[in-house]
C-alpha positions as CSV (number, residue, x, y, z in Angstrom):
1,X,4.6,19.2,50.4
2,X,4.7,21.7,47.3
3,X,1.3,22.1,46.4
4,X,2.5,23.3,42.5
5,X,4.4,19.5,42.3
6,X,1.4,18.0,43.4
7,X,-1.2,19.9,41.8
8,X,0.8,19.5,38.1
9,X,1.1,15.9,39.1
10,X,-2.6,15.5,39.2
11,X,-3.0,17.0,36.0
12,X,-0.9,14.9,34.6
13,X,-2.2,11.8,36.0
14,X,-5.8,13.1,34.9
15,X,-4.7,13.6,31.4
16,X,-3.0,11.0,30.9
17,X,-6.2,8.7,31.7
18,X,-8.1,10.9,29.5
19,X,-5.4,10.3,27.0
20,X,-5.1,6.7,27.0
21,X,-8.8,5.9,27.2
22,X,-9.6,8.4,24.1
23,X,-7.1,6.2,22.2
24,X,-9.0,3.2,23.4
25,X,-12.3,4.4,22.1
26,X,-10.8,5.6,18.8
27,X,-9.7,1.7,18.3
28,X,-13.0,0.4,19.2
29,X,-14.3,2.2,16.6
30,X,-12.2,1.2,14.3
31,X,-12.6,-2.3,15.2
32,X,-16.5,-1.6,14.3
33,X,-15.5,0.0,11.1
34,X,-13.1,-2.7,10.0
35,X,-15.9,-5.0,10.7
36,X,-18.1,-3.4,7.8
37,X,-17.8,-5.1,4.6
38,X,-18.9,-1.5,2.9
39,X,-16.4,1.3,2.4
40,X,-19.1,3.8,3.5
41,X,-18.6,4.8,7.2
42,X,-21.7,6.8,9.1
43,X,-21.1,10.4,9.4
44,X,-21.7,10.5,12.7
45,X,-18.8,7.5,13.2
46,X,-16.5,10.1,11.4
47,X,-16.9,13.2,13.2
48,X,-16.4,11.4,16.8
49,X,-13.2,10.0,15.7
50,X,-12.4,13.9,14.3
51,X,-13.5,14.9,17.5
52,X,-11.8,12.7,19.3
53,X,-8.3,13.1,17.3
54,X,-8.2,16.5,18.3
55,X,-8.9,16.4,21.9
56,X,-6.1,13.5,21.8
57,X,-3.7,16.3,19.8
58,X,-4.8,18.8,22.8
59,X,-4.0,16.7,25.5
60,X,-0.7,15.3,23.9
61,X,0.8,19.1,24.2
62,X,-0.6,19.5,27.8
63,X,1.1,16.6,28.8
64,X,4.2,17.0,26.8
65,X,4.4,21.2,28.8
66,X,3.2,19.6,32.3
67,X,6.1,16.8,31.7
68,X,9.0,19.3,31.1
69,X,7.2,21.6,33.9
70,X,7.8,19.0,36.5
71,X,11.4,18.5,35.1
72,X,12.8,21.5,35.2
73,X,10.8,23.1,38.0
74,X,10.4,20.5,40.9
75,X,13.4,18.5,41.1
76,X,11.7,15.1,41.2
77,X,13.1,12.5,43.1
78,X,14.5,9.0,40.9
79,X,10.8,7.4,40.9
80,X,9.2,10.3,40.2
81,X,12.0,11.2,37.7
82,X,11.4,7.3,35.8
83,X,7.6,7.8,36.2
84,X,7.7,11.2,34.0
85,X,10.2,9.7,31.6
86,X,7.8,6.7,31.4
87,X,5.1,9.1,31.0
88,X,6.8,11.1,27.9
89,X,7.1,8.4,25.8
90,X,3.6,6.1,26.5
91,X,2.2,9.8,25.2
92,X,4.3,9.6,22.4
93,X,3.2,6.5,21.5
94,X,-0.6,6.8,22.0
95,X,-0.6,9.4,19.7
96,X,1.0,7.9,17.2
97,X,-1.1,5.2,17.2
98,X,-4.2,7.7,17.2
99,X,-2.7,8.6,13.9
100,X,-2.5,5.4,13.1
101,X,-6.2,4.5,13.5
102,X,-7.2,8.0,11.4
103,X,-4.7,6.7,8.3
104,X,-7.1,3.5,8.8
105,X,-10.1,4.5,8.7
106,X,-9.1,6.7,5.5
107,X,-7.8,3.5,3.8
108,X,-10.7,1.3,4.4
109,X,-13.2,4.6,2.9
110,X,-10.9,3.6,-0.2
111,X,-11.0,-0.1,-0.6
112,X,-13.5,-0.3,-4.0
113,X,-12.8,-4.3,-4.0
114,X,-15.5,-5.1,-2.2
115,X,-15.6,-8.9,-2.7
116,X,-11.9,-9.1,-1.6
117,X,-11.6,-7.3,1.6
118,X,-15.3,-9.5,2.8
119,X,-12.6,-12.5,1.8
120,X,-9.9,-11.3,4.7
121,X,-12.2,-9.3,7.0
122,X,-12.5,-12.4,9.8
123,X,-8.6,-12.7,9.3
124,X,-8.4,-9.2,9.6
125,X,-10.8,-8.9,12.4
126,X,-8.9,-11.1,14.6
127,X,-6.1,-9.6,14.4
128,X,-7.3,-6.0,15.1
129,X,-9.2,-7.5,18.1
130,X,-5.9,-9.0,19.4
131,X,-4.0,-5.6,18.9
132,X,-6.7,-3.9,20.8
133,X,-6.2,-6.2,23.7
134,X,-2.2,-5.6,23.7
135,X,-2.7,-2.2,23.4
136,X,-5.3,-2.1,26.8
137,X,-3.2,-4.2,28.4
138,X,0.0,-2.2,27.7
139,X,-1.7,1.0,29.5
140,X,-3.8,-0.8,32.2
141,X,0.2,-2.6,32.9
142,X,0.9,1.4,33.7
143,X,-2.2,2.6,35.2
144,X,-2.5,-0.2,37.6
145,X,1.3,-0.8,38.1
146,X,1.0,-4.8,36.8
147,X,4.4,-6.1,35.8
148,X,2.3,-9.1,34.8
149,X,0.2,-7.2,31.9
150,X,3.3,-5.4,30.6
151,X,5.7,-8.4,29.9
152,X,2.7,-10.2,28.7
153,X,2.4,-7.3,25.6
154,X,6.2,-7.6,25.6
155,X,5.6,-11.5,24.7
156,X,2.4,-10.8,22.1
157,X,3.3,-12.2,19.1
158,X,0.6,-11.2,16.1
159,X,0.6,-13.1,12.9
160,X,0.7,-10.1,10.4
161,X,3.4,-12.3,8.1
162,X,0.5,-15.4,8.1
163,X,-1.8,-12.4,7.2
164,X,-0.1,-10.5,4.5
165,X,0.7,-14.4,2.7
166,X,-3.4,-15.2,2.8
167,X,-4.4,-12.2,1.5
168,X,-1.9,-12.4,-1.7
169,X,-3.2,-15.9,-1.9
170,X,-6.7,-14.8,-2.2
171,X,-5.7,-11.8,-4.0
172,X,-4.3,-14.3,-7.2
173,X,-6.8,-16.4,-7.0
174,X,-9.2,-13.0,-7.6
175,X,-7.4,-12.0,-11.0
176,X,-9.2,-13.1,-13.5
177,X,-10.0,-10.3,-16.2
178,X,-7.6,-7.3,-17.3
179,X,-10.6,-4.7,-16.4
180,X,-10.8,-6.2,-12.4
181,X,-7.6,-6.3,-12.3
182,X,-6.3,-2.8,-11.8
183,X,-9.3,-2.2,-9.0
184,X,-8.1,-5.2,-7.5
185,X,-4.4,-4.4,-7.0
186,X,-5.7,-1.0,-5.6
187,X,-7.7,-2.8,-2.8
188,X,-4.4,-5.2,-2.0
189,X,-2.5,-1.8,-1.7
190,X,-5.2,-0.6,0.7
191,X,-5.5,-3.6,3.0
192,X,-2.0,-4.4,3.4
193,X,-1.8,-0.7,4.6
194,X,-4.4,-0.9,7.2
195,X,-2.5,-4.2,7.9
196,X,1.1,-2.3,8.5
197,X,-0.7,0.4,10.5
198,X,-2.0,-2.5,12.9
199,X,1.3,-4.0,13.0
200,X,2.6,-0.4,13.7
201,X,0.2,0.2,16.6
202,X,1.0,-3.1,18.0
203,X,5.4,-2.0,18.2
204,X,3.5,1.2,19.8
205,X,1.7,-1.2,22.6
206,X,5.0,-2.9,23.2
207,X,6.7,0.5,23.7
208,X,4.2,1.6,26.0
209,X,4.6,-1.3,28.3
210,X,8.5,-1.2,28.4
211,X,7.9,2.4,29.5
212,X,5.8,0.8,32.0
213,X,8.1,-1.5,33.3
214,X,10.8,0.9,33.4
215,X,8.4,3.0,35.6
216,X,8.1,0.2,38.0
217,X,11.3,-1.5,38.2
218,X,13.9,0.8,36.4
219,X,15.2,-1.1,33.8
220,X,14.9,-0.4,30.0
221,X,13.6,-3.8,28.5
222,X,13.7,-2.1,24.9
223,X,15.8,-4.5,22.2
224,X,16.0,-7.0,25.4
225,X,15.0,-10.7,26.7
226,X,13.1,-10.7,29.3
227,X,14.2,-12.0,32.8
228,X,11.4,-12.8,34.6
229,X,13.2,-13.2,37.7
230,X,13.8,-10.2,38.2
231,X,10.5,-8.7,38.2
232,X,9.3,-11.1,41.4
């Protein structure tokens, strides 16, 4: 056994996990957050997510230099080979959506419309909750090698269409006077942002568990139907 392939190995299996549950936590916050019909957010709530956000840029570049490590120094074998390309692009995608949840929380500290987001917040609420759950499932499907939890990401479908149509609705229903107006429009530009960045973080989960599938089984499902029969 080479004690350097396995020792990097276990690195990168332990940072990984590190990785994907400091993402997790950085979502549950913002699940609390979005929750809040205030724009104010604890300063205590802020400097954990910094805190947080930069361990998850830390361990991103570990992971990214341990990956390539094992590449070019250790001649993996075809599974290990998938499991490290796998690996590469979950990372990719975690932080990105670590990103993602920052440029949220910054746009909900802007939204001055107070009465309108409390209008969409249980809308808005659902659908965050739901992401979360895709995005857990996407990396447990890795973590815990569950073909089941990855194609069930891969078959999430989120209503952010049904969601971006209520909140205009409410939204022109809202105008009334020229002075509310232009604070008004502000808040819609807000909300359907934190919106797209869900929607974003939810193409993120479905990456993560096509890298997880092509982990297990070998096969890229990306831009494909899948065949379930082939996964039994």
């Amino acid at each position: 056994m080479n004690l350097k392939k396995e020792s990097t190995k276990n690195k990168i299996d332990r940072d990984f996990i590190k990785l994907s549950k400091l993402t997790l936590e950085q979502f549950k916050i913002l699940n609390n957050i979005l929750k809040q019909i205030q724009p104010e957010i604890a300063e205590d709530v802020l400097k954990k997510l910094e805190k947080n956000e930069k361990n998850i840029n830390k361990l991103d570049i570990k992971l990214d230099d341990h990956v390539i490590k094992s590449i070019v120094l250790y001649k993996p074998m075809a599974s290990e080979l998938r499991r490290l390309f796998a690996i590469y692009r979950i990372v990719q995608n975690l932080e990105r959506i670590a990103d993602r949840i920052i440029k949220i929380v910054y746009l909900k500290q802007k939204i001055s419309d107070v009465e309108l987001y409390s209008k969409i917040t249980p809308k808005l609420n659902v659908v965050a909750k739901d992401t979360y759950n895709m995005l857990k499932n996407a990396v447990d499907s890795f973590n815990n090698n569950n073909k089941l939890s990855a194609i069930s990401v891969l078959k999430t479908e989120l209503v952010f269409d049904n969601l971006n149509r209520d909140i205009m609705n409410i939204a022109m229903q809202e105008i009334k006077l020229e002075v509310e107006t232009e604070n008004l429009l502000l808040s819609m530009t807000d909300i359907r942002s934190i919106i797209s960045s869900i929607d974003r973080i939810g193409d993120h989960s479905k990456n993560i568990a096509e890298a997880s599938l092509y982990a297990m089984i070998g096969k890229n499902y990306s831009h494909q139907q899948i065949d379930e029969s082939e996964l039994e």
